[in-house]
C-alpha positions as CSV (number, residue, x, y, z in Angstrom):
1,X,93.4,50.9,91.7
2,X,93.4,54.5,92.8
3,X,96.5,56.3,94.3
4,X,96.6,59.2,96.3
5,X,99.4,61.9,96.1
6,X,100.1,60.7,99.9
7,X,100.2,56.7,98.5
8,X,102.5,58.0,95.6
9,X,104.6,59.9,98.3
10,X,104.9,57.5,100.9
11,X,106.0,54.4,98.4
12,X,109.3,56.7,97.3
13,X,111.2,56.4,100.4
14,X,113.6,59.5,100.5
15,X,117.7,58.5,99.8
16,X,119.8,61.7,99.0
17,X,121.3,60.9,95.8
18,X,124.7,62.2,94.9
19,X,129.1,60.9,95.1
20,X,131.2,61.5,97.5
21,X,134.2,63.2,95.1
22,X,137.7,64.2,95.9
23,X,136.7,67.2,96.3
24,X,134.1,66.8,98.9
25,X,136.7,64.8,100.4
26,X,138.9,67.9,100.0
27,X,136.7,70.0,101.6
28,X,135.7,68.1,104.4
29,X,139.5,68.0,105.6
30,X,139.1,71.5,105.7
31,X,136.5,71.4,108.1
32,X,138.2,68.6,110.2
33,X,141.7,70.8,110.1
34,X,140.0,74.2,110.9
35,X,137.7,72.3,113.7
36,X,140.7,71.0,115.7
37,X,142.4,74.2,115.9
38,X,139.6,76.7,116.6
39,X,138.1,74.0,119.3
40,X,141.9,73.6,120.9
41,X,142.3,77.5,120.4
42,X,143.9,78.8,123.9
43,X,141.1,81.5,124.1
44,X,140.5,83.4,127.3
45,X,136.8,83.9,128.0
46,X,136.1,87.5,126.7
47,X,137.5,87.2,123.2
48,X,135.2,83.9,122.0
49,X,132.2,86.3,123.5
50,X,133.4,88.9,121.3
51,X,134.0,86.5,118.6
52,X,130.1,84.7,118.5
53,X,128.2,88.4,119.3
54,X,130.3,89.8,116.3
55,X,129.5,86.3,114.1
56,X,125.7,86.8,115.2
57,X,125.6,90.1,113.7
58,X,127.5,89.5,110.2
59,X,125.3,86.1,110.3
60,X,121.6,88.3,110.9
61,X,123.2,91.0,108.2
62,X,124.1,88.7,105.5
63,X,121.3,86.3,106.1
64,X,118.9,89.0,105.9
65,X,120.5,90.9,103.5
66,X,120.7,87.7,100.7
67,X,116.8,86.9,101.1
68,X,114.8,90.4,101.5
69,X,114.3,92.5,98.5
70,X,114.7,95.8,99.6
71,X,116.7,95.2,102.6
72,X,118.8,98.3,102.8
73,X,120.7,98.2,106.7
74,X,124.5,98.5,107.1
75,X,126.5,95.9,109.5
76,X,126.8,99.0,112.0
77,X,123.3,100.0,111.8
78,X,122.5,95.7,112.5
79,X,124.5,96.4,115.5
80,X,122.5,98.8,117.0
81,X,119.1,97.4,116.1
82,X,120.2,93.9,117.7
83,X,121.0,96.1,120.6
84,X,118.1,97.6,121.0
85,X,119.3,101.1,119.7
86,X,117.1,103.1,117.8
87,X,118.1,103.7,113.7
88,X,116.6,105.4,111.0
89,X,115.3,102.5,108.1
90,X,112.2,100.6,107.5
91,X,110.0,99.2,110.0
92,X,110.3,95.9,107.8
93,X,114.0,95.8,107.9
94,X,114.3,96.3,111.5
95,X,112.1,94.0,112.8
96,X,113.6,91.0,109.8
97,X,117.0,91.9,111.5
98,X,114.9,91.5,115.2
99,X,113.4,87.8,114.2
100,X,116.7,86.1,112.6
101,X,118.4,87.1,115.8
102,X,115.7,85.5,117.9
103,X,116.3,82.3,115.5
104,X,119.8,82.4,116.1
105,X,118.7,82.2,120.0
106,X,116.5,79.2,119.2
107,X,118.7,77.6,117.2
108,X,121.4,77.9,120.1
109,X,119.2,76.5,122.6
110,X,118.7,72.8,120.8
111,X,122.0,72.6,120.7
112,X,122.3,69.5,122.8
113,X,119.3,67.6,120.8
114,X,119.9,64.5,119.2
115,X,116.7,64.1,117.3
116,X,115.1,66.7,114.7
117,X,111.4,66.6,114.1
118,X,109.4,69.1,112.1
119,X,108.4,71.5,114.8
120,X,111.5,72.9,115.1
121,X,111.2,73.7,111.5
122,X,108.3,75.8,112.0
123,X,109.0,77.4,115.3
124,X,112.0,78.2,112.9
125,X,109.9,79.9,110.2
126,X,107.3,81.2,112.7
127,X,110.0,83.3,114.6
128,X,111.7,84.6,111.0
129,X,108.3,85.8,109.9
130,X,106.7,87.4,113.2
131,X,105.2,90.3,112.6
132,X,105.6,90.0,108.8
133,X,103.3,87.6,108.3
134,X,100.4,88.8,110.4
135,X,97.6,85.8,108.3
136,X,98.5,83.0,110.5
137,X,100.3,81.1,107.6
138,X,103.9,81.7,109.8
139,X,105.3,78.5,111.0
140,X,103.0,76.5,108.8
141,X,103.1,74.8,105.6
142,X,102.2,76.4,102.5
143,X,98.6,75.5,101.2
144,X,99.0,77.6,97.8
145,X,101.3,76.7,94.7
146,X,104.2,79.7,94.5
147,X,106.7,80.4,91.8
148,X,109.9,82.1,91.1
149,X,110.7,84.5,88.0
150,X,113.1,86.6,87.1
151,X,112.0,90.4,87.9
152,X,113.4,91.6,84.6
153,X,112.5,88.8,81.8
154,X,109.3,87.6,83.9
155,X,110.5,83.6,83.4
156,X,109.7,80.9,85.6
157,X,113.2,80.4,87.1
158,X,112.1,78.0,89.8
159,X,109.1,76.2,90.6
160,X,108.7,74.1,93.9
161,X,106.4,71.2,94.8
162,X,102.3,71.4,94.5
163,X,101.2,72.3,97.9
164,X,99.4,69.0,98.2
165,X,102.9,67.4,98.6
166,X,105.0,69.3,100.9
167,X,103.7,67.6,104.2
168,X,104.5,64.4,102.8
169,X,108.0,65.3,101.5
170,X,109.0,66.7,104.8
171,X,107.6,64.0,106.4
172,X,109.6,61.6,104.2
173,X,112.9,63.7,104.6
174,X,112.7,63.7,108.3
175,X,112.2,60.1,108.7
176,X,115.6,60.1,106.3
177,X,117.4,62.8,108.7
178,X,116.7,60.4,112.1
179,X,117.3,57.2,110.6
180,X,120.1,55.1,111.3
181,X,121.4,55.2,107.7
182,X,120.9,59.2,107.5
183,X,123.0,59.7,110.8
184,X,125.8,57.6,109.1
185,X,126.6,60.0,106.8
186,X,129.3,63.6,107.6
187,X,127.4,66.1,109.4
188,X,128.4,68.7,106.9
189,X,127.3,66.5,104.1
190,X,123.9,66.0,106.0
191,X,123.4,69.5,106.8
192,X,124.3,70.5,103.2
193,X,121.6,67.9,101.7
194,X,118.9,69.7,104.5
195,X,119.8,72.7,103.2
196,X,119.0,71.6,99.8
197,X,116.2,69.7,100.6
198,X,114.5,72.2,102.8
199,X,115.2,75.0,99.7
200,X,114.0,72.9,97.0
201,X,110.7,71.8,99.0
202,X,109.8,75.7,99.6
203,X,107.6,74.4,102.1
204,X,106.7,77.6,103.7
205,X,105.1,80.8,102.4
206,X,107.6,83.3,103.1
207,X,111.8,83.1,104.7
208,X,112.2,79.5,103.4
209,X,115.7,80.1,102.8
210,X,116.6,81.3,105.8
211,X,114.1,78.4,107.6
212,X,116.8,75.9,105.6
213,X,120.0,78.2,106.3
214,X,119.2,78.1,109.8
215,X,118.5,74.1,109.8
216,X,121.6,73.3,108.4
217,X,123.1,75.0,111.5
218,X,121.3,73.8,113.4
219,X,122.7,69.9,112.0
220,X,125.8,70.8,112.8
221,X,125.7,72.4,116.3
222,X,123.7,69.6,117.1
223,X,126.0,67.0,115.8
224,X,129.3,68.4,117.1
225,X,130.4,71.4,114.7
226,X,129.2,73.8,116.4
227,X,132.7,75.0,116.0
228,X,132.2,77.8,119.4
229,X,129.7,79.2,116.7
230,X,132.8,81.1,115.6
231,X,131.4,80.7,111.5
232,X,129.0,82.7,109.7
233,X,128.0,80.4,106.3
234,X,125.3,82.8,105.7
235,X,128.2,86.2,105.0
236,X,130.0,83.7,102.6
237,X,127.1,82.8,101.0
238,X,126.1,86.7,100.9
239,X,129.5,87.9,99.1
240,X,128.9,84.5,96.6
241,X,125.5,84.6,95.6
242,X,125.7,84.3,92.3
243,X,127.2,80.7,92.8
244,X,125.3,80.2,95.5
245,X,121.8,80.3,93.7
246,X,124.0,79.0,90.2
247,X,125.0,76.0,92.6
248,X,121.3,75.5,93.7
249,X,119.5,75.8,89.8
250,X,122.2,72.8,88.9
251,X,120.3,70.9,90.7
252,X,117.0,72.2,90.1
253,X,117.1,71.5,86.5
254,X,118.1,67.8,87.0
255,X,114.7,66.3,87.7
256,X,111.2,67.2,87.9
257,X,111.1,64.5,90.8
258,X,113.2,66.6,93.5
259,X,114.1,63.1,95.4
260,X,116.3,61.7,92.2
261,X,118.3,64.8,91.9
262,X,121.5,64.3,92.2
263,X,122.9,66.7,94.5
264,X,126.6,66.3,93.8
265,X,127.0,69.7,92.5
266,X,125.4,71.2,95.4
267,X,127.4,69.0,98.4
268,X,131.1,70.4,96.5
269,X,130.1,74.1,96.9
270,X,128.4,73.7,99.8
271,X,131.4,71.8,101.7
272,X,133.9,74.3,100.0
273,X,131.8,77.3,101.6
274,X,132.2,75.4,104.9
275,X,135.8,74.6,104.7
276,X,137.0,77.9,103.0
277,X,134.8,80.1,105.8
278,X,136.4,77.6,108.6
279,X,140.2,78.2,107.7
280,X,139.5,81.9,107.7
281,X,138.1,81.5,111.1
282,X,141.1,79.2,111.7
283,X,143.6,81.4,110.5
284,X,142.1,84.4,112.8
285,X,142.0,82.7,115.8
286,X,145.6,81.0,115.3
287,X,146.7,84.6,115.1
288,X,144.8,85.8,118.5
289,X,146.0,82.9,120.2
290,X,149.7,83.7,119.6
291,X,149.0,87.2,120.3
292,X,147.8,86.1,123.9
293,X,150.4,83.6,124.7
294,X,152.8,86.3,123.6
295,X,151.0,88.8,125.9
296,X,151.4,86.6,128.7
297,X,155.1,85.9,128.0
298,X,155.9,89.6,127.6
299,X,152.8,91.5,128.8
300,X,151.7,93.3,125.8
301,X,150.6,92.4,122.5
302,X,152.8,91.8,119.4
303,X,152.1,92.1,115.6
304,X,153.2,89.5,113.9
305,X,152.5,88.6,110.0
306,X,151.7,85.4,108.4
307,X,155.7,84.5,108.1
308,X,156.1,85.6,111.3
309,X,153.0,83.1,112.7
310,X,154.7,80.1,110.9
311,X,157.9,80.8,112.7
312,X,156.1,81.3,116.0
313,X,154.1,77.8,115.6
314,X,157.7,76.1,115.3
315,X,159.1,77.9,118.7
316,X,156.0,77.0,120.6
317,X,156.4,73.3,119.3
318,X,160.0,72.8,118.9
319,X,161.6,75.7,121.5
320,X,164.1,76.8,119.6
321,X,164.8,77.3,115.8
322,X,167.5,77.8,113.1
323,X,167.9,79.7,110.1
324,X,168.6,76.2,107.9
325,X,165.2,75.1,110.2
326,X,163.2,78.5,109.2
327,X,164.0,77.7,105.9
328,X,162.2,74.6,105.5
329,X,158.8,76.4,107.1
330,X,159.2,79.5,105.0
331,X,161.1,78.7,101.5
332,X,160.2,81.2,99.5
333,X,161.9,83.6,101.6
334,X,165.5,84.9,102.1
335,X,168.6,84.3,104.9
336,X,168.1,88.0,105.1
337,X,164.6,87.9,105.9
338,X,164.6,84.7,108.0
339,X,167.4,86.6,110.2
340,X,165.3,90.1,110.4
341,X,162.6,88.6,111.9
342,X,164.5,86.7,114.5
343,X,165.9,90.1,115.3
344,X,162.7,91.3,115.9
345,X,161.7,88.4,117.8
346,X,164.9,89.4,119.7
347,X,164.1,93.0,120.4
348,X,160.2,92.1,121.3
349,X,162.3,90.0,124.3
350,X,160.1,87.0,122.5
351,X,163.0,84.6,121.8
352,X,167.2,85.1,122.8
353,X,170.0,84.5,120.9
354,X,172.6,81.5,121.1
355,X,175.7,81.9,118.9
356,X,176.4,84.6,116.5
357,X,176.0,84.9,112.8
358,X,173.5,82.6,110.4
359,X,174.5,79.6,112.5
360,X,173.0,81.2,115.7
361,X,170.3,79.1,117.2
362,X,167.3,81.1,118.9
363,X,165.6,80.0,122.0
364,X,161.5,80.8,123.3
365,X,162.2,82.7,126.2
């Protein structure tokens, strides 16, 4: 009997392969922990506009910045192209820096969708490649074998799918993505195996990583981590791409058969990229908040370092705090310097003082 690629295709129904570890585990009570306090953040209005148009920017730098050879723009200079202001680099640059902004905007706007299907993967790739791709092959699947090698050594370092597959793989990982066992699993873990997926398919000529990137956040504004669009995975990914694309070839090596790869490797890194970028976001917005429920119990902004942060959290919760109390937050530091920061809690008129000496209780004014 005689088989098509399609009949071959179509029989291998599509079932990410991989283990849920401890520390994918790990990592995804990160992202639960880091969620719940940037979502709950007391934020006033024009701080979380400042916060997504500054993660836009880093997001179109570093996206841009891990994918285009040549690309030579500064964070600043992204800035002022994204806003329209005229800078001195290469027409190419400019307008890449233009088109993943516009995908961002895309992205954005299916937000509220509950269903993926594979035209928003090539309006995707179509917007990331306007006016670079000027042959009509932007937003459409590759018809052409391509290969990776190394610029220096000229090796084969990776080499996707024959053409004469990739409509049927995508085809087979969508049905995956929408099916009622596929929506079972994480949301991080699900965008992490599209990114994967979408990476190791290649299935466009030109910006497929970006196409994927920008999937996977797509997943998970779609499906509820969203997060205020407060993270950038693509600037982590930037600063650690080394183990970025090291994390990616694990996989690649695996299998010649992309669909019994396991991706085990790839689901650890990716969920520790998540849940280390979250708690950074976490730990910034923590830090604004206080500083705004401090403005508007004093009227003006206050430093305060990490120690400091700890103690606050424990006024705001508890109203009033010891040094034998402060202790327990902060062990690894001294009566001394327990006591000096209650005394500049004092003097900042944050907290007053009840009793005298290193029994004295203070009070959140």
């Amino acid at each position: 009997m005689f088989f098509t690629a399609k009949d071959a295709i179509i029989d291998r129904v599509y079932q990410p392969q991989y283990t849920i570890t401890n520390e994918i585990l790990a990592n995804i009570g990160l992202v639960e922990a880091a969620k719940e306090v940037i979502e709950n953040a007391p934020l006033v209005p024009i701080y979380e506009a400042r916060f997504v148009k500054e993660v836009v920017s880093r997001t179109v730098h570093h996206a841009t910045h891990l994918e285009v050879e040549g690309y030579s723009l500064s964070l600043s200079e992204v800035k002022r192209a994204i806003e329209g202001k005229e800078i001195v680099a290469r027409e190419r640059d400019v307008q890449e820096v233009i088109n993943y902004r516009n995908v961002l905007k895309y992205v954005g706007s299916l937000e509220k969708k509950n269903h993926y299907n594979q035209t928003m993967l090539k309006r995707i790739n179509a917007i990331a490649c306007e006016r670079i791709i000027t042959d009509g092959r932007a937003g459409k699947y590759r018809r052409t074998q391509v290969i990776l090698r190394n610029s220096i050594t000229g090796e084969v370092v990776f080499r996707p799918p024959p053409a004469v597959e990739v409509s049927f793989l995508m085809e087979d990982f969508f049905a995956w993505l929408n099916s009622a066992e596929g929506k079972k699993v994480h949301s991080v873990i699900r965008a992490g195996i599209a990114h994967y997926y979408l990476v190791a398919v290649h299935p466009f000529i030109e910006a497929n990583g970006r196409s994927a990137r920008a999937f996977a956040t797509l997943i998970l504004l779609a499906e509820g981590y969203g997060i205020k669009r407060f993270f950038s995975l693509e600037e982590y990914f930037d600063k650690d791409a080394r183990r970025y694309y090291q994390a990616l070839m694990v996989v690649d090596k695996q299998d010649h058969d992309l669909t019994r790869r396991n991706l085990t490797p790839w689901l650890e890194y990716f969920t520790q990229a998540t849940g280390v970028e979250l708690t950074r976001i976490k730990e910034k917005v923590k830090r604004l908040s206080f500083d705004l429920k401090i403005k508007g119990r004093v009227g003006h902004q206050i430093p305060l370092n990490e120690r400091q942060i700890k103690l606050m959290e424990y006024l705001e919760e508890n109203g009033s705090i010891t040094t034998h109390e402060a202790r327990k937050i902060i062990p690894r530091y001294s009566d001394d310097t327990i006591v000096r920061d209650f005394n500049y809690f004092v003097k900042k008129s944050i907290v007053k003082k009840q009793g005298k000496t290193k029994a004295a209780r203070y009070i959140l004014r």
